[in-house]
Phi, psi and omega in degrees: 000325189288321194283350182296316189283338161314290190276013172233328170300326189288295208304287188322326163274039162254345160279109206315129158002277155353270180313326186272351172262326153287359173291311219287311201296316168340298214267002126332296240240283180328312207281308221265335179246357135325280172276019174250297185323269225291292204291338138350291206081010190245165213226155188310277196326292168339322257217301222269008207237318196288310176303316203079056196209143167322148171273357178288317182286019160236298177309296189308298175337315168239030191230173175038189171251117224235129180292084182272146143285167174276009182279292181304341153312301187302327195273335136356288163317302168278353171293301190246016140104338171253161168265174170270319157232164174219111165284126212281147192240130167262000000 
């Protein structure tokens, strides 16, 4: 079991910066309209009913690490009425 764990930690630093910082913001961003649904009180459907959007494209959206744009961001974001991301001002 320890070379299983050797060898999946070895892989895992082998991955460029880059790629571990979009999984991570993905999985940010996946957290963050979780919980405006949930604080909501609204359900995937709900979210895909307000957008004009499938409920499979919002379940992609919010399952796995879904390559969003900022265009699918924006329409999100204004969709539940909160942002999603915030650039810090200086």
């Amino acid at each position: 079991m320890r070379n299983k764990q050797e060898w999946f930690d070895k892989k895992v630093a082998a991955v460029p910066q880059e790629i571990m910082t979009e999984v991570q913001l993905s999985a940010e961003i996946i957290a963050r309209i979780d919980a405006i649904l949930k604080e909501k009180h609204m359900t995937q459907r709900d979210l895909a009913r307000k957008m004009g959007r499938s409920e499979a494209v919002i379940s992609r959206w919010t399952t796995g690490f879904p390559n969003l744009t900022l265009r699918s961001i924006a329409e999100i974001s204004c969709a539940l009425g909160e942002p999603l991301i915030t650039i810090p001002q200086k």
